[in-house]
DOMARDREN-887383 format. One record per residue: residue in three letters; x, y, z of N, C-alpha, C in turn. Coordinates in steps of 0.02 Angstrom, whole numbers, plus 50000, padded with zeros to 5 digits. Layout:
// DOMARDREN-887383
ALAXYZXYZXYZ;...
// end
This chain:
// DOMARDREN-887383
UNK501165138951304501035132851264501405133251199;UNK501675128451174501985127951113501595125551053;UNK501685126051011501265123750948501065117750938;UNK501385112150967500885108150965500365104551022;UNK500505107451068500215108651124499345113051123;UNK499435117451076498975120451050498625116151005;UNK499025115050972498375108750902498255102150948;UNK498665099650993498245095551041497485097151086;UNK497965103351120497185107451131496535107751088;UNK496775110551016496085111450969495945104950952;UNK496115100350954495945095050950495225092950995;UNK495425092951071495045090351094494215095651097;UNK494455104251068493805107351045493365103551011;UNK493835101250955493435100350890493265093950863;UNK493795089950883493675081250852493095079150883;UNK492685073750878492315068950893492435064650982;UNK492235063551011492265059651071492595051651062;UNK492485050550973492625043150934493505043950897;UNK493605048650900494145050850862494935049350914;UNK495585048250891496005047250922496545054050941;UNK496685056050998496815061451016497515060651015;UNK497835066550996498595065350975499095064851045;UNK498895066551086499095066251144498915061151211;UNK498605054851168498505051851213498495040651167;UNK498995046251109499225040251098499485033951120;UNK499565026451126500015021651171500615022051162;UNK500875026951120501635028351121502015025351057;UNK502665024251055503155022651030503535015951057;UNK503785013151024504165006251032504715009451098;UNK504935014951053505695017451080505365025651114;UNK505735026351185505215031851189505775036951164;UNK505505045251149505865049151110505365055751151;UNK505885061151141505535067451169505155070151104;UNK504485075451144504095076351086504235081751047;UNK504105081450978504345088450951503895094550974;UNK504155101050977503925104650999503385110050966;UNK503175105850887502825109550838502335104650805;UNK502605099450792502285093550786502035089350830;UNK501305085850813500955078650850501255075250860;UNK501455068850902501415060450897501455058850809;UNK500685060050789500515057250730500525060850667;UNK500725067150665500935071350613501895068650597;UNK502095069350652502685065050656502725057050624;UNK502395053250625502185047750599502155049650542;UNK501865053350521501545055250429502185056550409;UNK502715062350424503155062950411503585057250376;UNK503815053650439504475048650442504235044550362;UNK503685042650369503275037550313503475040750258;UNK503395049450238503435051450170504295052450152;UNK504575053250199505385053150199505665046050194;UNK505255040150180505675034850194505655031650119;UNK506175027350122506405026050044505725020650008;UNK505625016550073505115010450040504505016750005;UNK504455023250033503885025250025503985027549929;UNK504715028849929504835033249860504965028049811;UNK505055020149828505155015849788504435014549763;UNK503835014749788502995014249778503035016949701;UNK503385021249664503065026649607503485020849536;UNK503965015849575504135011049520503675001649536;UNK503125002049576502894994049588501994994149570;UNK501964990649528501244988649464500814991049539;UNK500324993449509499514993749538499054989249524;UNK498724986949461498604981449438498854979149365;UNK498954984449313499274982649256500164982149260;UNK500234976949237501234977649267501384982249191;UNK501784985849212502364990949170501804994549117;UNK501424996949126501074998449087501485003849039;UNK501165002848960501515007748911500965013248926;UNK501055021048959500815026948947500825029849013;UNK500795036649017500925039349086500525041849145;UNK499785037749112499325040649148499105032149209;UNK499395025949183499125022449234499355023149301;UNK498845018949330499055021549399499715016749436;UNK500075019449470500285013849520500375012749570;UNK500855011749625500535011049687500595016749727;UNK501145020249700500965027149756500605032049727;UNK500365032249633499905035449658499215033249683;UNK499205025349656498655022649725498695025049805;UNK499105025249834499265026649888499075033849917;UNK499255037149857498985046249869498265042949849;UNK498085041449825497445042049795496815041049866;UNK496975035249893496895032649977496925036550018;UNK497605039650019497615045950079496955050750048;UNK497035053650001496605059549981495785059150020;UNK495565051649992494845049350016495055047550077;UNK495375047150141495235044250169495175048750230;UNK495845055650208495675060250242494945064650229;UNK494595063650187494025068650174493495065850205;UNK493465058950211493115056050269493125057850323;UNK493905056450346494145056950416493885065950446;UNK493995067650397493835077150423493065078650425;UNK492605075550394491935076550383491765070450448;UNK491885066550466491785064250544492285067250601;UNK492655072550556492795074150659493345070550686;UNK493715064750671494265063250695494945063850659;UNK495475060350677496135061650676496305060050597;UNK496405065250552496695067350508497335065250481;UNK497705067550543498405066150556498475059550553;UNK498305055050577498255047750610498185046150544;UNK497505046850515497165044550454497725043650377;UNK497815049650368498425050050322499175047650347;UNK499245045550408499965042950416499755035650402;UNK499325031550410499055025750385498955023950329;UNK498605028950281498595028250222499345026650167;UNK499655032350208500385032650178500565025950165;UNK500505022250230500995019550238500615011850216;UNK500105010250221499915004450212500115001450168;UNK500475002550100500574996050047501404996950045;UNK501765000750102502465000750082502784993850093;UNK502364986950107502664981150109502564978550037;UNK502094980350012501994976749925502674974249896;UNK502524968349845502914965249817503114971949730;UNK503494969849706503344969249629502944965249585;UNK502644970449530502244965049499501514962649539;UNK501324968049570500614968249614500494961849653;UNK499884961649641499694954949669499914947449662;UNK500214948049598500494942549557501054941049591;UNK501524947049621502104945849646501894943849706;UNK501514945849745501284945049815501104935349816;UNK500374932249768500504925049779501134923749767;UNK501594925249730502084921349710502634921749771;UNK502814926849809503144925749866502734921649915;UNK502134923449940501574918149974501874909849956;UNK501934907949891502024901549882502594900349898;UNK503054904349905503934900449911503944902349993;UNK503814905550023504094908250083503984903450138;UNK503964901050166503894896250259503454901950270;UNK502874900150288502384904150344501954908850295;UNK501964909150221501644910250171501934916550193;UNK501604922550149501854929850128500964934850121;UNK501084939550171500434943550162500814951450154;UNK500754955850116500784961550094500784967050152;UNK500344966550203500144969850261500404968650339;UNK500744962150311501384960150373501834964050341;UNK501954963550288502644966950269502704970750282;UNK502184978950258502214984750292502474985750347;UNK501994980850400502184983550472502974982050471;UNK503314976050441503804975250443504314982050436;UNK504164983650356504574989950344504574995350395;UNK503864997250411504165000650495504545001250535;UNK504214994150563504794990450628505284989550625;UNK505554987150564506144982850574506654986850505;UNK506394988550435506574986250385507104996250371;UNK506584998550394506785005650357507515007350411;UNK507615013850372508415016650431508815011150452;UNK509155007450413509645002550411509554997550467;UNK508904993950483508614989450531508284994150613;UNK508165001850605508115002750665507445004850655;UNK507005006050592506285005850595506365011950606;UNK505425013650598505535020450595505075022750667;UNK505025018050728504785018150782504105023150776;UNK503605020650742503115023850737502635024550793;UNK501945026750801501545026050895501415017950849;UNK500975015450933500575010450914499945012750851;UNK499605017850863498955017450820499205016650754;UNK499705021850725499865021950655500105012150633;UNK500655010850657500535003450666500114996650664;UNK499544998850682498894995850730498484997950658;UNK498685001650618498085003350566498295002550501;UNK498985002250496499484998950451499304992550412;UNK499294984850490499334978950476498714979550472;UNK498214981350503497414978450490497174981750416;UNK497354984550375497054987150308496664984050290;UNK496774977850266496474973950223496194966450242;UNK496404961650255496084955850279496104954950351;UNK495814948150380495794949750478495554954650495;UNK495684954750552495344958850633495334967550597;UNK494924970250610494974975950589495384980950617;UNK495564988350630496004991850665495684993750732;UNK496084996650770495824996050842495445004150858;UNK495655008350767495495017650798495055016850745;UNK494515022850718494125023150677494565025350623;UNK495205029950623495515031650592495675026750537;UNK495975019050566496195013950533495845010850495;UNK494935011250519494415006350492494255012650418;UNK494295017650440494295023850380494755021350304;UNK495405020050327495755017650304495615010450242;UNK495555007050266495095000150243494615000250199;UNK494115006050204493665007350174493985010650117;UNK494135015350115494535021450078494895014550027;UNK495295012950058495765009250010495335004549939;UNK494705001049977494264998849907493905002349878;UNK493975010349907493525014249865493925015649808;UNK494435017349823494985017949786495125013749729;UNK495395009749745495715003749693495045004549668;UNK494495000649679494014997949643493915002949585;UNK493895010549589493615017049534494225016049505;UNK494615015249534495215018249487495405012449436;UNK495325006849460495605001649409494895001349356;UNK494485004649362493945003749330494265009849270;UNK494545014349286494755018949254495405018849218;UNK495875013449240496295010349221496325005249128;UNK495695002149170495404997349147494944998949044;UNK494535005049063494385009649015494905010748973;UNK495535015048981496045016948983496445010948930;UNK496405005248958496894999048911496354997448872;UNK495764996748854495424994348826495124987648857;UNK495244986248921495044978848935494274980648947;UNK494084985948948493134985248985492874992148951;UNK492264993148948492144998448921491525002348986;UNK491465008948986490995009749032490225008849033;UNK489995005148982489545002248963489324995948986;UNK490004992948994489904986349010489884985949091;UNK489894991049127489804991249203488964988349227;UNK489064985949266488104983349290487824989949286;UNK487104989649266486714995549253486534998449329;UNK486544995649387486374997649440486935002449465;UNK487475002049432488025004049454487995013449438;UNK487875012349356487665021149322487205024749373;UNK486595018149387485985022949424486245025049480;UNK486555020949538486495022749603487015027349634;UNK487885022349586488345027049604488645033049565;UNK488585033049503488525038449444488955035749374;UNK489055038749317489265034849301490145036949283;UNK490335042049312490965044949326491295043449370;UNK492075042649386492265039649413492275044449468;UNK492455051149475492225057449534491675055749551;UNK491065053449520490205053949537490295048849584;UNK490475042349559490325035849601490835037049670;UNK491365039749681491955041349722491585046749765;UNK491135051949742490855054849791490065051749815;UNK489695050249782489155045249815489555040649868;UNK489945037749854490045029549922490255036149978;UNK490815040249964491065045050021490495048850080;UNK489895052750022489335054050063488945048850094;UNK488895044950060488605038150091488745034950158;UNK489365035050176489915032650201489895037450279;UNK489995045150252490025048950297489225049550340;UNK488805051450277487985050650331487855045450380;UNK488005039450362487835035850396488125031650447;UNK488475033850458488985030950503489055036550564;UNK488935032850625488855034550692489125031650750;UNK489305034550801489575030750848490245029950851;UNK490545030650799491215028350773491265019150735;UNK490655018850744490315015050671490285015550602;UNK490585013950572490725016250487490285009150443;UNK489885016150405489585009650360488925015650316;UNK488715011950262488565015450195487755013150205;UNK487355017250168486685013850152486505007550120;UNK486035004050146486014995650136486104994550032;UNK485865002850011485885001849931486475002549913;UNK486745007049942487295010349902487835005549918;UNK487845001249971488444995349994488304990449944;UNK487374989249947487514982649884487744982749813;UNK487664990749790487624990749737488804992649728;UNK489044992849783489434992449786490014987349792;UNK489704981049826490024975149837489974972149755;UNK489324973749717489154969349667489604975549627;UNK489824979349603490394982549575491044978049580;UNK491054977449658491794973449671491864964749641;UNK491354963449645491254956649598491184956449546;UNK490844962149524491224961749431491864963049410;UNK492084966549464493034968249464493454963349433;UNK493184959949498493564953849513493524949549426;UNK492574949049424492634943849375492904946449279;UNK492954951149293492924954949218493794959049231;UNK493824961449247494554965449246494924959649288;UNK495094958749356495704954949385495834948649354;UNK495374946649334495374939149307495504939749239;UNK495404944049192495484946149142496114940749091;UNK495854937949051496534934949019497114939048976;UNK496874945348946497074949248912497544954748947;UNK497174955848996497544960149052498064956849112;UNK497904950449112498454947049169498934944549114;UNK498794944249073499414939649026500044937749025;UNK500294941049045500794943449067501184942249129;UNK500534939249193500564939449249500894930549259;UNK500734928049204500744920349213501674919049205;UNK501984926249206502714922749204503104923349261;UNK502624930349316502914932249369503194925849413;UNK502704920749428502974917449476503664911549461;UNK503694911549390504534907049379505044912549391;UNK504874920749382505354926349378505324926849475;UNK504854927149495505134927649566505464920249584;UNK505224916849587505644908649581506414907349567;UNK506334911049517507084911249499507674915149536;UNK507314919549558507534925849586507744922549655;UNK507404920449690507354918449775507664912349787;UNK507704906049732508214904249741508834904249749;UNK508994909649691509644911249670509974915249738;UNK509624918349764509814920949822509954917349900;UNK509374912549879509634908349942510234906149957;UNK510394905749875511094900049856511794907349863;UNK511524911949846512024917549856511784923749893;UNK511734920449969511624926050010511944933950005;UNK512704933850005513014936749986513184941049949;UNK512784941749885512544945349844512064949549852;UNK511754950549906511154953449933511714959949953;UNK511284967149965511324971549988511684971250063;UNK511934974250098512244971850161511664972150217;UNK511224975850219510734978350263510094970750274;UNK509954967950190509774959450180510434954450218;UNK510994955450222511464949650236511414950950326;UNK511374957250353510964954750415510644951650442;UNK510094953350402509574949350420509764943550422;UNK510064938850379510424932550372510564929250430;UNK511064935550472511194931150543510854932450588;UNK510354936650583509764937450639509324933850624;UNK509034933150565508264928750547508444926450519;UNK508864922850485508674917650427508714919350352;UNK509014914550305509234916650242508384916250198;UNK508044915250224507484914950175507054920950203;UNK507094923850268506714929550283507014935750251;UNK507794934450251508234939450230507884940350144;UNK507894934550104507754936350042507254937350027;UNK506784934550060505864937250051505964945050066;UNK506264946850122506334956050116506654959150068;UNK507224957450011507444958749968506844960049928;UNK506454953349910506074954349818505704955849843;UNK505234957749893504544961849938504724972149911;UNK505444971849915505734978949924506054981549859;UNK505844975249809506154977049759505484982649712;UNK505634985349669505304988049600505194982849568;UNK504684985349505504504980649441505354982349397;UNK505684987949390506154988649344506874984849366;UNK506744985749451507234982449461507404975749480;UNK506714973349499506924966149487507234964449420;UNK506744967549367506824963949278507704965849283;UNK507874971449309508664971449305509024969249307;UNK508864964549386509314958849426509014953549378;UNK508654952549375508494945649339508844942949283;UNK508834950849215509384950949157510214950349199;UNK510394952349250511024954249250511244946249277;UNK510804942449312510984935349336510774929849285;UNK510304929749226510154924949184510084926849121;UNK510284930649083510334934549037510934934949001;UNK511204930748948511964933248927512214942348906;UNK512504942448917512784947648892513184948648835;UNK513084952648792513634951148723514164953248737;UNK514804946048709515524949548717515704953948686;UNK516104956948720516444963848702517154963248684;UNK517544965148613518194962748601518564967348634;UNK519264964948674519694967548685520414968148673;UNK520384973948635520934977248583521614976248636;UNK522054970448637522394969748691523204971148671;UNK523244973348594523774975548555523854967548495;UNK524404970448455524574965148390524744961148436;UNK524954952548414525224950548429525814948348366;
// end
């Protein structure tokens, strides 16, 4: 037996009966021989951390855009932050690890620039509106390795697009995922949030200190134990307290930090800056990257540019933006006496 033949084996010792077995994955788009040390889905984890959309994550807003100091968060280390909880779940129930963290990875590598702000604002210009979690799967399938995707199995895929809104994922791994991801954001932007001065930890609902703690580790390990006890079957779900007192966290989020006038301020210019941007491109396909001018004659000049500003950074859009509407100061040139 070869090595991963063996961790397939220990697998089926040790995982759960609910858990997804690396060897009995639905496969790959494209079929490929297996490595001889690596899973299916350790392979998956891989390709995701080697791929560029994944290394562009450490320049695109989390919820504050460009923040001045080096401790906010952004999306990849949101992204690590997700994997971390989602595998500590995934290992304290017994299933696929591997699976779990190749999902995590990969789930926000479709994000816009400029967070959510950027996200409605492509939503509003695009034909067929714009969701964050299509995109991902996109970057997979289609977008990474110069249009040939990075032919991931179905599950990693399958747990990708369902993150966040719609049908849930089809493995427990994926629904792990989902969960993890609002455990996440929600502490962390709370910690974010502290951090800029927009909220203080005082001002959190008092049910929140009692039940989930009033640290952002305390409350991050309460929902986790919570989360893990009670959930059976390959059923995931928290105590009837600790969920309410959790949803009503996420509604003060919403109403006190996301909504925030002080903290979005900023947000109210994104959509003339993507506007500007996506026109200009329509009108000059050509100017796009060559890998975007494909797309052009396969899909369409507006799918082509929605994958451009989806793939862009916060620094580098503001780049393109100065370098196309922005004068530049002339420069004299010393061309001799005349």
């Amino acid at each position: 037996m070869n090595i991963r033949e063996v961790t397939e084996k220990n697998e089926k010792l040790y995982f759960s009966d609910f858990a997804c077995f690396s060897d009995s994955t639905k496969g790959r788009g494209i079929y490929e021989e297996k490595c001889s040390i690596r899973t299916e889905l350790q392979r998956d984890r891989d390709r995701i951390i080697h791929c560029k959309s994944f290394r562009r994550l450490k320049h695109k807003t989390q919820v504050f855009l460009s923040p001045e100091g080096d401790h906010y968060r952004t999306r990849l280390t949101h992204t690590l932050e997700v994997s971390q909880i989602a595998r500590t779940i995934a290992r304290a129930l017994r299933v696929n690890e591997d699976l779990t963290e190749a999902v995590a990875l990969g789930h926000d590598l479709g994000h816009t620039p400029f967070g959510h702000a950027g996200e409605r604002a492509l939503d509003s210009l695009v034909p067929g509106g714009f969701r964050h979690y299509e995109q991902s799967l996109r970057v997979v399938d289609k977008l990474e390795k110069d249009g040939r995707g990075l032919n991931l199995t179905y599950e990693t895929r399958n747990g990708i697009v369902c993150h966040t809104k719609g049908r849930e994922a089809d493995t427990v791994e994926g629904r792990i995922v989902r969960i993890a991801d609002r455990i996440a954001y929600i502490n962390h932007d709370i910690d974010d949030a502290v951090r800029a001065g927009v909220i203080s930890e005082d001002e959190l609902p008092t049910e929140v200190g009692k039940v989930l703690g009033h640290k952002t580790s305390d409350r991050i390990n309460t929902l986790v134990i919570s989360l893990v006890s009670n959930s059976r079957d390959g059923v995931l779900c928290m105590d009837d307290e600790v969920q309410g007192v959790f949803d009503r966290l996420h509604r003060f989020m919403y109403a006190v930090v996301y909504s925030n006038e002080y903290a979005k301020h900023e947000e109210r210019k994104v959509p003339d800056f993507i506007g500007f941007l996506y026109e200009y491109f329509l009108k000059h396909p050509l100017e796009m990257p060559s890998e975007n001018r494909h797309t052009v004659t396969a899909e369409g000049t507006q799918t082509a540019v929605c994958d451009y500003l989806a793939g862009m950074t916060d620094r580098y859009a503001v780049e393109k933006f100065k370098e196309l509407y922005i004068p530049k100061p002339f420069i004299y040139m010393n061309r001799g006496s005349v």
